[in-house]
C-alpha positions, -999 to +999 in steps of 0.1 A: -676-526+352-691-498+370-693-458+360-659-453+353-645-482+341-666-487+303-644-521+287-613-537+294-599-555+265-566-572+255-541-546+244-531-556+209-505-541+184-531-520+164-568-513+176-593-491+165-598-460+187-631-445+183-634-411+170-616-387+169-591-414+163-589-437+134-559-463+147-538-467+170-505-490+168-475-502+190-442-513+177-421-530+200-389-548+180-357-562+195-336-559+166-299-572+163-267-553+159-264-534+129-248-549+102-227-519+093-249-502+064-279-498+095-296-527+085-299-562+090-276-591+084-284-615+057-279-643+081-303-627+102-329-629+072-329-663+065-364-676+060-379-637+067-408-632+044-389-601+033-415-574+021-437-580+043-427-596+076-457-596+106-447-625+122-461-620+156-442-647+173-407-634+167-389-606+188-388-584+157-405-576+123-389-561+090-424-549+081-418-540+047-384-534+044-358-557+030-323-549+049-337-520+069-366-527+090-396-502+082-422-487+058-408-478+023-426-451+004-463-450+009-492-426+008-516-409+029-547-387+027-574-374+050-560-377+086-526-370+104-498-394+120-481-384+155-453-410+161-442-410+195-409-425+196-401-445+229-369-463+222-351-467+185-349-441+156-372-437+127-359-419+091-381-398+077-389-392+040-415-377+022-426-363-014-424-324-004-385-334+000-391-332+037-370-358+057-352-362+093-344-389+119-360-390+150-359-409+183-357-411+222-387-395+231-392-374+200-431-371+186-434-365+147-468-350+140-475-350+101-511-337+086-515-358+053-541-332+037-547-339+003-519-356-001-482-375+008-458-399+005-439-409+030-410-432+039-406-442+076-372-464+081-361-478+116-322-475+109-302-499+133-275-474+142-256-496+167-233-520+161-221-532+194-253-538+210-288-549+202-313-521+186-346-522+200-373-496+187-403-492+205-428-466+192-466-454+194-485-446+160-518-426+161-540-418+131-559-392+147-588-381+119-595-346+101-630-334+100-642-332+062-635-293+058-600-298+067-594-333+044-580-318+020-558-290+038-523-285+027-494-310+042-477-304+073-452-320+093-433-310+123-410-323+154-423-320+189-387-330+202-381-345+238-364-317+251-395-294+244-420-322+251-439-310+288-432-330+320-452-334+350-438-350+374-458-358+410-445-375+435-461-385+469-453-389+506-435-419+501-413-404+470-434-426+447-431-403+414-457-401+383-441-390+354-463-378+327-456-366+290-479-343+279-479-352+240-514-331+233-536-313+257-527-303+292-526-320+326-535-296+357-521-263+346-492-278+316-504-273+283-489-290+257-469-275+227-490-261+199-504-291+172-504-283+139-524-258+125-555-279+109-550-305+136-585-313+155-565-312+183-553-277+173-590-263+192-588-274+231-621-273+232-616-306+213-600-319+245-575-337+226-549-356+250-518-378+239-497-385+273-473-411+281-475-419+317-448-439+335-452-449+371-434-460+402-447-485+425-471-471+447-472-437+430-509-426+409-522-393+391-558-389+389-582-383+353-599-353+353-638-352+348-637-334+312-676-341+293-699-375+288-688-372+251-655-376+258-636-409+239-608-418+264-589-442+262-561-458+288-533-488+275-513-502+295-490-523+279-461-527+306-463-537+343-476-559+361-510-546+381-532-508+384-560-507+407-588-481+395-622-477+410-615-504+429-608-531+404-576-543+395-563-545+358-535-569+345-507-553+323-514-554+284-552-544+285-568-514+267-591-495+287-621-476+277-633-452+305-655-425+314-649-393+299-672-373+329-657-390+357-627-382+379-600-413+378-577-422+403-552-447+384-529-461+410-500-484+404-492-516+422-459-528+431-437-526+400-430-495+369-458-493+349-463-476+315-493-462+305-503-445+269-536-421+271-558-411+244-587-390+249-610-366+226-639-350+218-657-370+185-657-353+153-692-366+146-690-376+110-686-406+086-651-428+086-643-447+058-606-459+063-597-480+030-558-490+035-540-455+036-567-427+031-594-418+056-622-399+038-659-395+048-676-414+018-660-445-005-665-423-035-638-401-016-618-429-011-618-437-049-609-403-057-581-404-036-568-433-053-574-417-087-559-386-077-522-411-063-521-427-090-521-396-117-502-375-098-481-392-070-487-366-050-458-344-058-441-373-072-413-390-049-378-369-049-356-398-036-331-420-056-347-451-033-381-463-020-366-467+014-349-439+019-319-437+050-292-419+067-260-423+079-253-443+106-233-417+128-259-383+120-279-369+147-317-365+152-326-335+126-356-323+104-353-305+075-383-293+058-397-287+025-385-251+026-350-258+030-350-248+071-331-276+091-340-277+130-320-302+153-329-303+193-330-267+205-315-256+175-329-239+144-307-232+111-315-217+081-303-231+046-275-215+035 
């Protein structure tokens, strides 16, 4: 493939990153209209495997939900979630009494620490038209003195999100999202606290990248240990270093080299991931991510005497109404909407 190009594989819906990443997934789901209570109609259900619904080879999935499409209450330990949100709305739920919807371009990034349960529902708010949700999941790991670091969760909404936009001679614009880390001189917003993404010397970067035809950014050269990662999952053809790549491939390139991507002659849409490794054991059994099995163990021990915290909700899938607007309101009673900030009264 040459120096900067490592591997070119078929982009699938999850794939294992490479550290510092654990996963990364893709949800792309043309659901119906809602059927007036934000779910599904029942004669839209007919012959769904209802609880747990992967069929590959239809437009959409319920996952594990049974009238609204998602991922009922479930727990995590020992790595963080960042949802990035393209198209579609996600509830949120969790056992610190945390919850929110969020969509359009909005990034949730949630440390599980020692501990959470969480709900995440995609409510199909319209009626008159078809809902399709389209989102990015990462499970970006914690290193082992940070596995057990209290929850956090918080909304990196659209508004705030950085944009870089360049465009060349021609008008040919590259629009990038800058979700973690910095392109050129735009940083991105702060990550949360314990995040290994929180040190930039960690050179964690999370961009979306959308193209025109004809229009390219360039990769920086950043270190050999570098992890980075390029999918592009819509378009039709990139040329980089010479060599042109199909739509729907993963990439795997050089972290120490200088990349021009540029775009052939339709939009493209590209997802990055880059980092620096964290350098220690990964055991990812179902929804922990510890460093050892006996960790993994524990953490099923420690779920199943405590719930960690217990789960505050009258229901297991958890949703809003229909007509309510993207909000967060956290564990401390503070409710934050899109440039707005309100304390509980």
């Amino acid at each position: 493939m040459g120096k900067k190009i490592i591997e070119v594989n078929d982009f699938k819906f999850r794939e294992d990153v490479g550290d510092p990443f654990v996963a990364r997934m893709h949800h792309i789901d043309y659901y119906p209209k809602g059927n007036g209570n934000i779910g599904v109609s029942k004669s839209d259900l007919e012959g769904r495997k209802l609880g747990e619904d992967f069929d590959f080879s239809n437009d959409w999935k319920m996952y594990y939900g049974k009238e609204v499409p998602g991922f009922p209450v479930h727990p995590h330990r020992g790595f963080e979630t960042i949802t990035i949100v393209l198209q579609g709305y996600v509830d949120h739920s969790d056992s610190n009494g945390a919850t929110g919807r969020y969509g359009a371009g909005d990034v949730q990034w949630m440390t599980a620490g020692r501990g959470i349960q969480h709900a995440e529902m995609f409510p199909l708010v319209h009626e008159d038209k078809e809902n399709t949700m389209e989102l990015f999941q990462v499970w970006l790991n914690l290193p082992s003195r940070d596995k057990l670091v209290d929850c956090y969760y918080k909304m990196l909404w659209a508004e705030d999100i950085p944009i870089v936009i360049e465009e060349d001679a021609s008008g040919n614009k590259a629009t990038i999202h800058v979700i973690s880390g910095s392109y050129k001189d735009t940083k991105s917003l702060s990550p949360n606290p314990n995040s290994w993404a929180n040190n930039r010397d960690n050179h964690v970067g999370i961009w979306t990248i959308k193209l025109d035809p004809g229009a390219s950014f360039t990769l920086p050269s950043i270190s050999p240990t570098l992890n980075r990662n390029l999918y592009y999952y819509k378009g039709s053809s990139i040329t980089i270093d010479a060599t042109s790549i199909k739509s729907n491939s993963s990439l795997k390139l050089a972290g120490d080299e200088e990349i021009k991507v540029i775009n052939g002659d339709k939009d493209s849409y590209l997802f990055l991931l880059e980092g620096e490794p964290i350098n220690e054991p990964v055991v990812n059994y179902g929804p922990f991510v510890m460093n050892t099995m006996d960790e993994i163990q524990q953490a099923y021990k420690d779920y199943h005497a405590t719930e960690f915290g217990g789960w505050p909700w009258d229901k297991k899938d958890p949703i809003h109404p229909k007509d309510i607007g993207r909000f967060a309101k956290y564990s401390d009673g503070n409710i934050e909407t899109p440039q707005k900030t309100t304390n509980k009264s």
